[in-house]
C-alpha positions as CSV (number, residue, x, y, z in Angstrom):
1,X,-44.1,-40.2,-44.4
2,X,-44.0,-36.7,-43.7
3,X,-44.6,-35.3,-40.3
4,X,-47.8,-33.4,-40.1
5,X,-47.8,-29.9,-40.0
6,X,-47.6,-28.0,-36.3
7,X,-51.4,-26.5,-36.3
8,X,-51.1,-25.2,-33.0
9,X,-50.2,-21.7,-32.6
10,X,-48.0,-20.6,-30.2
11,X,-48.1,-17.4,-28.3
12,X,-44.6,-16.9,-27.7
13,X,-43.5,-17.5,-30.8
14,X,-45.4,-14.0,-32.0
15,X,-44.6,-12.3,-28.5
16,X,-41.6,-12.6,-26.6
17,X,-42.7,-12.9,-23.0
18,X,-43.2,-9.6,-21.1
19,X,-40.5,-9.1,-18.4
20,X,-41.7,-9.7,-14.6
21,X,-40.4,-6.3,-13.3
22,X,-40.5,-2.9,-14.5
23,X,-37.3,-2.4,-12.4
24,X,-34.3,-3.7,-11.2
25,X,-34.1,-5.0,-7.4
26,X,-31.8,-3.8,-4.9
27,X,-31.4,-6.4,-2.2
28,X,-31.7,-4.9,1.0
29,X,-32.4,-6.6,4.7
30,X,-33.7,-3.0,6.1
31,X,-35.8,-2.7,9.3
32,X,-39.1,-0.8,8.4
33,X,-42.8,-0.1,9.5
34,X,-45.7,-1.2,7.5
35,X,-49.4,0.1,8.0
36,X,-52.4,-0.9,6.9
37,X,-55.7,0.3,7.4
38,X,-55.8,0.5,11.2
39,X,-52.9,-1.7,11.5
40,X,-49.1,-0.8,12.0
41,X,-46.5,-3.5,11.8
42,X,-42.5,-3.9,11.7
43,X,-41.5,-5.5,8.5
44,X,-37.9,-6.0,6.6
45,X,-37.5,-4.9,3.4
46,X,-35.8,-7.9,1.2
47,X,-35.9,-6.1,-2.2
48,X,-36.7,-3.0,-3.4
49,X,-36.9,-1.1,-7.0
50,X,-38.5,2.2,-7.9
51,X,-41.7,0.1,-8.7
52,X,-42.0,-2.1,-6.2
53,X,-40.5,-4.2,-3.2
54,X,-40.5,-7.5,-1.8
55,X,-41.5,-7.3,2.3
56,X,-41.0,-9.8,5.2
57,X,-43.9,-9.7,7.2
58,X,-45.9,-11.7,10.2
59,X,-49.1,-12.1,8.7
60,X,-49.2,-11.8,5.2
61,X,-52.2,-9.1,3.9
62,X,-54.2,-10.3,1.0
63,X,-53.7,-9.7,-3.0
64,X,-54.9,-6.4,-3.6
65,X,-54.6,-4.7,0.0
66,X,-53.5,-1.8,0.1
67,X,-50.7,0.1,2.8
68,X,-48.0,2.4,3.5
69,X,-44.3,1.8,3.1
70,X,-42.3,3.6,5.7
71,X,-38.2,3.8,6.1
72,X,-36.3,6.4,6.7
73,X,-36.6,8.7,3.8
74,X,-39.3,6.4,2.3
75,X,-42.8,6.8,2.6
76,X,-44.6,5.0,-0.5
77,X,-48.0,3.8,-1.1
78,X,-48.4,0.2,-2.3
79,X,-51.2,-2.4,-3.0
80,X,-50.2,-5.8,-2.6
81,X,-49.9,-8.1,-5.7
82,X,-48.7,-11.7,-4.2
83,X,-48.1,-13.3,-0.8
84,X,-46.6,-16.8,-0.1
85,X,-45.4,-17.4,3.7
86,X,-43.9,-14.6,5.4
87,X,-42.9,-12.9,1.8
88,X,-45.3,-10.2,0.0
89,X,-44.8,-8.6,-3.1
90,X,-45.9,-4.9,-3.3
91,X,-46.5,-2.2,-6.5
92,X,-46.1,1.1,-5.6
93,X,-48.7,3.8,-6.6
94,X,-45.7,6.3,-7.6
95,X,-42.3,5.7,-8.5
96,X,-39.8,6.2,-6.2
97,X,-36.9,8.3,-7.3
98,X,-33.4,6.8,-7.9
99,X,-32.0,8.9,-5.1
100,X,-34.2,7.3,-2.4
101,X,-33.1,4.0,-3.3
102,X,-29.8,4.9,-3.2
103,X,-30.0,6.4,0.4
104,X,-31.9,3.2,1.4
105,X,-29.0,1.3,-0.3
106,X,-26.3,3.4,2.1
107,X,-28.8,3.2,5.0
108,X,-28.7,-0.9,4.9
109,X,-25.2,-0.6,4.8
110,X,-24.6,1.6,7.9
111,X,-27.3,-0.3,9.1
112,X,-25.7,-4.2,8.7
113,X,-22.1,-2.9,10.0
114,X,-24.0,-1.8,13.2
115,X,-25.5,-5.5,13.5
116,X,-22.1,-7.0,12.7
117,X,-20.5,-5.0,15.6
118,X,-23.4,-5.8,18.4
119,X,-23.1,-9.3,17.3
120,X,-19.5,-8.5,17.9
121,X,-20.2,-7.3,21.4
122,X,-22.7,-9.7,22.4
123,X,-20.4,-12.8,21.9
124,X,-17.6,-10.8,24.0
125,X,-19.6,-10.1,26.7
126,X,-21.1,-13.8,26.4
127,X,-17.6,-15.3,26.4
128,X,-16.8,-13.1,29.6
129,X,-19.9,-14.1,31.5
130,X,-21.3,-11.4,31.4
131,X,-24.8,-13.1,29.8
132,X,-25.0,-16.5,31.7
């Protein structure tokens, strides 16, 4: 007996599914400020495209709110578009140019060889009791 025929149709099968991002991510771990309407905050920047980033934050704003991105060269106006934890995804109003991603990109860097040394210097001066 034959099978019956598949009545259902599916979506995907006429549209491919859309893409998530309008941009590829840089991973970053950037120190940056986050404000909000009548509130400032520090936040770290995980990921960031010309469209959009993903933030650390303490206290996570609600989908929709809207802020400013600032870091270094960066000043970009966002609303927020998810939240889960600690983690927010943000949409920026404009794109930001290549260029300023790239700066950010060189900035993180200089940026995570300072850590590495004060880690560095920290555990020497630990070891030498100088922090007991």
């Amino acid at each position: 007996m034959p099978s019956p025929p598949n009545l259902v149709a599916h979506d995907h099968d006429q549209h491919p599914p859309r893409p998530r991002r309008a941009a590829s991510r840089l991973r970053l771990h950037l120190p940056t400020h986050l404000t909000f309407i009548g509130q400032r905050s520090a936040c770290l920047i995980e990921n960031i495209s010309q469209t959009g980033a993903q933030l650390v934050v303490d206290g996570a704003p609600r989908r929709g709110e809207e802020g400013q991105l600032k870091c270094e060269s960066l000043l970009a106006f966002f609303h927020t578009v998810w939240s889960a934890g600690n983690l927010i995804g943000v949409e920026f109003d404009e794109t930001i140019p290549l260029q300023t991603i790239l700066e950010l990109r060189r900035i993180n860097d200089a940026y995570s060889e300072f850590q590495r040394m004060e880690v560095r210097r920290t555990a020497r001066r630990w070891v030498a009791g100088e922090l007991r």
